[in-house]
C-alpha positions in Angstrom: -52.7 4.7 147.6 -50.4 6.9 149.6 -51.7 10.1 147.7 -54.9 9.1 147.8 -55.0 8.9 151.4 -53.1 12.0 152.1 -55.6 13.3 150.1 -58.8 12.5 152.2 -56.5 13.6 155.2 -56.2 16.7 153.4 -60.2 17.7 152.2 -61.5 18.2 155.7 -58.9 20.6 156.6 -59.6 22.6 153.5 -63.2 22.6 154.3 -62.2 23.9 157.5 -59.9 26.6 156.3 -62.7 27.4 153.5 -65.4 27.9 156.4 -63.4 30.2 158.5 -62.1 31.7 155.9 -66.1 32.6 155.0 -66.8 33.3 158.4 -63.7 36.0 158.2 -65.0 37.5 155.3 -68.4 37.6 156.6 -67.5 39.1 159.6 -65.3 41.5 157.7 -68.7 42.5 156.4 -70.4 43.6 159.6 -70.7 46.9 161.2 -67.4 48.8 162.5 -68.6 51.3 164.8 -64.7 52.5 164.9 -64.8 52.7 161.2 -65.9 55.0 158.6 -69.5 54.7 158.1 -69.9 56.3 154.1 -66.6 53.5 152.9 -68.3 50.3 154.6 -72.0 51.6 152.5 -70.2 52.9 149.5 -72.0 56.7 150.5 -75.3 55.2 149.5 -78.4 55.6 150.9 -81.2 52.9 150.1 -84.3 55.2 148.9 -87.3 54.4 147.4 -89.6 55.0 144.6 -88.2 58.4 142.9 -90.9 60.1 142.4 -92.2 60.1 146.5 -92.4 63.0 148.4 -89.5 61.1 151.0 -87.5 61.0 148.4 -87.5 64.5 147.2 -87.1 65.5 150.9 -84.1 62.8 150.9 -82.5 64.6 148.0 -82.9 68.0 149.3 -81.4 66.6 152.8 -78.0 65.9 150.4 -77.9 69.3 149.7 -78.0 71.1 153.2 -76.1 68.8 155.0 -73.4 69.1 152.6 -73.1 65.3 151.8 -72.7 65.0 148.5 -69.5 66.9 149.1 -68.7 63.7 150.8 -69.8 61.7 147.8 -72.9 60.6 149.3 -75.5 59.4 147.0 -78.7 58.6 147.0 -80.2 54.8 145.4 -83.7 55.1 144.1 -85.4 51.7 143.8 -88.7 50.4 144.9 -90.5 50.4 148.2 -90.3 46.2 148.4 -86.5 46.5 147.5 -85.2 48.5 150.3 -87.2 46.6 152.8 -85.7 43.2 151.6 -82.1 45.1 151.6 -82.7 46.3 154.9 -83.7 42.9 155.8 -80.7 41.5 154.7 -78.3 43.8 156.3 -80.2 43.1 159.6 -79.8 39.5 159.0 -76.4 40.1 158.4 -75.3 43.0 161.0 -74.6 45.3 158.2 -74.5 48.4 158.5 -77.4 50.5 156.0 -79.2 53.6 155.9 -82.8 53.7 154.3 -85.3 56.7 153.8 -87.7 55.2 155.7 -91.6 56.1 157.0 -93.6 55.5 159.5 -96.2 53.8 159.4 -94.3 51.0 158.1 -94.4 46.8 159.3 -90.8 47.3 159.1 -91.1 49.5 162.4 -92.7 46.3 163.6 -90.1 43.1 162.0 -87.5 45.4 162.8 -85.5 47.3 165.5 -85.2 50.4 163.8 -84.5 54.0 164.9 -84.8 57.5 162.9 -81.8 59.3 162.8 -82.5 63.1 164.3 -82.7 65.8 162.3 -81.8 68.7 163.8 -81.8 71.2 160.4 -85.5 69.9 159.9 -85.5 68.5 156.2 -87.9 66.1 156.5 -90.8 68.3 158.7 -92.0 67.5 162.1 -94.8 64.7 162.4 -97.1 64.5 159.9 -100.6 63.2 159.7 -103.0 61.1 157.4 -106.2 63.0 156.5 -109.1 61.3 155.1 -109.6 63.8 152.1 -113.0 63.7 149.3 -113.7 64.9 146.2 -116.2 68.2 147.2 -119.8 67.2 147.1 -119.2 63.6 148.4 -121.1 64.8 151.8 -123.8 65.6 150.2 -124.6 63.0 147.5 -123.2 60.3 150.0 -124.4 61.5 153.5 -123.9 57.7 154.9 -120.6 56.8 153.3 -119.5 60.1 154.7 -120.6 59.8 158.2 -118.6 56.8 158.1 -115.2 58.4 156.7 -116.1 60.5 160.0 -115.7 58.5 162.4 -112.8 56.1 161.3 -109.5 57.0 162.9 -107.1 54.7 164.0 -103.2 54.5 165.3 -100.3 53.3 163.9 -100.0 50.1 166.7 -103.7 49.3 165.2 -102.4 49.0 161.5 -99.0 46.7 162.2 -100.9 43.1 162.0 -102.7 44.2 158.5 -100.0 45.7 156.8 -97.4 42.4 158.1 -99.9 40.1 156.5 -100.4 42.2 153.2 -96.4 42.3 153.1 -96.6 38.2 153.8 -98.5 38.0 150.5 -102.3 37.7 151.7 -105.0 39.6 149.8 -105.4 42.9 151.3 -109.5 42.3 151.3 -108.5 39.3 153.6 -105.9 40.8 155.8 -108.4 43.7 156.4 -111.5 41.2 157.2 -109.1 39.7 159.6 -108.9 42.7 161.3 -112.6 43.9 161.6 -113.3 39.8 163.0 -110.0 40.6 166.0 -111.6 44.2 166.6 -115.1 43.9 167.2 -115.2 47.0 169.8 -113.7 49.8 167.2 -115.8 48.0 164.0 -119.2 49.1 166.3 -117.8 52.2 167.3 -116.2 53.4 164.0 -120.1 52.3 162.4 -122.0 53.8 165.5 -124.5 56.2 163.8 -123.9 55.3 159.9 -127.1 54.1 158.1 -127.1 51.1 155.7 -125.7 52.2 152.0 -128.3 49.7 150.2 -125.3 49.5 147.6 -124.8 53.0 147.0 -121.2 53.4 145.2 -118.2 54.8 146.5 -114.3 54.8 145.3 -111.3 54.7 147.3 -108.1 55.7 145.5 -104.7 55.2 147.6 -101.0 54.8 146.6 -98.5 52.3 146.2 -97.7 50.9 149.5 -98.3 48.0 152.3 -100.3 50.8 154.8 -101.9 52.5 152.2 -103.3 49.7 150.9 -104.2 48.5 154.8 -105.9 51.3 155.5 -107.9 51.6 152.8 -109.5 48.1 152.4 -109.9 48.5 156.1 -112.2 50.9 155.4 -113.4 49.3 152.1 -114.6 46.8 154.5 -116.1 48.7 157.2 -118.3 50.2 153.9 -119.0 47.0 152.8 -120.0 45.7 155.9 -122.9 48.5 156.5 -124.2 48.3 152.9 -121.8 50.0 150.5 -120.8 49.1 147.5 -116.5 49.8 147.9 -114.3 49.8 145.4 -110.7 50.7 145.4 -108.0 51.8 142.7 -104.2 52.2 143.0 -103.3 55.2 141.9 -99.6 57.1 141.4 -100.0 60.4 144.0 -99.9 63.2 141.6 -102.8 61.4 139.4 -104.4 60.3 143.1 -105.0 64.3 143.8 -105.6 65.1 140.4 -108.6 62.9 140.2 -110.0 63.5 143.3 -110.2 67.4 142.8 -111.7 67.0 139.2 -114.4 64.3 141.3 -113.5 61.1 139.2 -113.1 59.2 142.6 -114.7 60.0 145.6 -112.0 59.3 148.6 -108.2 58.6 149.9 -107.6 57.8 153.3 -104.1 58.3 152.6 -103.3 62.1 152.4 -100.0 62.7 154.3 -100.4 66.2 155.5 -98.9 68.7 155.9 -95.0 67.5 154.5 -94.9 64.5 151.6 -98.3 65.9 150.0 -98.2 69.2 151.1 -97.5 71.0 147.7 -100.7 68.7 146.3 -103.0 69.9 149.4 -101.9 73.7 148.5 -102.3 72.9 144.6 -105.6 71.5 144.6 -106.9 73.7 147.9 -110.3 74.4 147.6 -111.5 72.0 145.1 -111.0 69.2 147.8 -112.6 68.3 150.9 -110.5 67.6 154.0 -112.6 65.2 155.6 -110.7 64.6 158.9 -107.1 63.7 159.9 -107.4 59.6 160.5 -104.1 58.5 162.0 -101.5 60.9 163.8 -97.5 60.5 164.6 -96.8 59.5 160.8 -92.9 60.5 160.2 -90.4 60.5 157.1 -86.5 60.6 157.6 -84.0 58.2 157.9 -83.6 55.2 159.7 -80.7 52.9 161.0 -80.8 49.8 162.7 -80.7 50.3 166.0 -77.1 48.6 166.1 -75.3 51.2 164.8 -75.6 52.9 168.1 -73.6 55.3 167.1 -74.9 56.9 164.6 -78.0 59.2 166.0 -78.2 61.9 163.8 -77.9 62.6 159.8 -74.9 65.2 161.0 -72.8 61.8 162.0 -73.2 60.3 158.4 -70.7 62.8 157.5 -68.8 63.5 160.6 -68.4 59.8 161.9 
């Protein structure tokens, strides 16, 4: 009885010690702005899909800023994976670097800043152009009047692309957003006549604001007459198929950095329609708790 009792004495001291002990090691885990950044992130930085034009600026930013001298790497994976690892680390106070992009609705869940980049890797801001297969103006004169008009900013995008990311169907999210903007849906459709369900197909690539954007404007066709459809398409075979006029239109063409070498590949044999949302940026990004660390010169030096 006496063991047993010194026992149950005994358990909810361990519990504490096992709590703090978590607590400790968790804390351990956080951000040390007096610390080494590359040893607390193993020299990694969180990319995405290999085969984007951030991520072949990202590798090329290794090279002239002498990091991988310092052992720093860089971790392909998948658009959704570094934003739920950057999630995590926020969560947490971690500290993490990501390739990141803007637009993004992690610029709008999270406090996030780009880290300068003073030997210009990564190209000023960039734009989206709306860019067509040639010939689209003329066999399409409405649907193309309407690719005219639409522009929009990055602010204007946030609530589509956070309810794409929450899992909603992007035709949904985008109706939601023509019902909340009643003012821009008359003026983007000011001076376009009905389609009378003439065909036309938006291509765009893999992400949460590509995808936005273009059943945004899926809708807006829709809405005067058209008869949208849209395709997911890997960039490369994107510009390939609008230049040889299997699909009519991206609203996606990031100009003139991440699909520069495409726009001077296929030049001539595409139309550049109009430039549909400005202030668009690649680099890399920290949370804005490592307040430190401002620039991609401090991953090495600090």
């Amino acid at each position: 009885m006496k063991k047993k009792r010194n026992l149950l004495i005994l358990l909810p001291l361990l519990l504490i010690l096992i709590i703090l002990t978590s607590c400790s090691s968790q804390q351990n885990k956080q951000y040390h702005a007096n610390k080494k950044l590359g040893p607390q992130i193993n020299y990694t930085v969180t990319g995405i899909d290999a085969s984007s034009g951030e991520m072949t600026k990202a590798k090329k930013m290794l090279d002239v800023y002498d990091l991988k001298e310092k052992n720093w790497q860089l971790m392909p994976s998948s658009t959704a994976a570094m934003a739920s690892t950057l999630g995590k680390a926020i969560d947490d106070k971690k500290p993490i670097v990501v390739t990141a992009f803007q637009p993004h609705w992690m610029f709008a869940k999270y406090k996030l800043k780009f880290l300068k980049d003073p030997k210009n890797v990564f190209g000023e801001t960039q734009h989206f152009s709306t860019v067509a297969r040639t010939g689209l103006k003329k066999d399409n004169p409405g649907a193309y009047q309407l690719l005219q008009n639409f522009h929009w900013t990055i602010d204007d995008s946030y609530s589509t692309m956070l309810k794409i990311n929450n899992g909603m169907n992007a035709d949904k999210a985008a109706k939601q957003y023509l019902k909340d903007h009643p003012k821009k849906v008359a003026s983007i459709l000011q001076g376009v006549p009905q389609g009378h369900g003439e065909k036309i197909k938006l291509v765009y690539t893999p992400y949460d604001y590509e995808s936005a954007v273009t059943h945004v404007v899926k809708g807006l066709l829709n809405k005067k007459g058209y008869k949208a459809t849209t395709q997911q398409l890997d960039v490369s075979i994107m510009w390939q198929a609008l230049s040889s006029g299997q699909v009519d239109v991206t609203l996606v063409a990031q100009l003139p950095v991440s699909h520069g070498a495409y726009a001077k590949k296929y030049q001539g044999k595409v139309d550049e329609v109009r430039v549909n949302l400005k202030n668009a940026k690649i680099g890399l990004a920290v949370p804005t708790y490592m307040k430190d660390i401002n620039s991609i010169n401090d991953l090495k030096n600090k």
